[in-house]
N, C-alpha and C positions, 0 to 999 in steps of 0.2 A: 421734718424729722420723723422716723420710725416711730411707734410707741412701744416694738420689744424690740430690745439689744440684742443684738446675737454677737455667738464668736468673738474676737479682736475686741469687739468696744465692751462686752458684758467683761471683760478681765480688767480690761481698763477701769471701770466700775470698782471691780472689787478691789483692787489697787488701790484707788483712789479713798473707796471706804476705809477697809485697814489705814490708813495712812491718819484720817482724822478719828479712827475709830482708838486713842492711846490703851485705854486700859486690855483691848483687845476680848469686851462683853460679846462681840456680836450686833451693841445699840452703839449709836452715836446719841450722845447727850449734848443739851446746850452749854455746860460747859467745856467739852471736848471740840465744839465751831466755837470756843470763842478764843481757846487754848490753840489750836490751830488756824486759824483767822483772825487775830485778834485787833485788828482796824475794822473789821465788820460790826456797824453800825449796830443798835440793839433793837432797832425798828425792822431790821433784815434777818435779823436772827428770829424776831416775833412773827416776824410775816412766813418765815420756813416754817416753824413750829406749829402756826393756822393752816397753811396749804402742804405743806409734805405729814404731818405727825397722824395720821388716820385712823389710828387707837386710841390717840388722845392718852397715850400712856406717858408722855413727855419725852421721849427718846425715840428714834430713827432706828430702824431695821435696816437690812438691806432691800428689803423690798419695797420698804417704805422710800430708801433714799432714790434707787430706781425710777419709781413711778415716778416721786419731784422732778429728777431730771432730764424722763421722759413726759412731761405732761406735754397733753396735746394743745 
């Protein structure tokens, strides 16, 4: 897998944020994956939180969300 999106998959991206992003801040929070994913385990949402959240600010950017689901 690539590790930058281009074109067609970065919209897909942003689609896909917007969608669990409800309040529409800009961040995805852990209660907005849990509100939109809500059988995802709490041990899966911990483990996003440790590997995608790189501000340690408690909430998902889009560039944060990106890098997660482009990690190499």
């Amino acid at each position: 897998m690539s590790t930058e999106p281009t074109g067609e998959r970065l919209a897909e991206l942003r689609q896909a944020f917007a969608a669990i992003d409800a309040d529409g801040d800009g961040f995805v929070t852990e209660a907005e994956f849990r509100g939109h994913f809500p059988d995802l385990p709490a041990e899966a949402i911990g483990s996003l939180n440790r590997v995608g959240d790189s501000d340690g600010d408690g909430r998902f950017s889009f560039e944060e969300f990106v890098r997660l689901v482009y990690r190499g």
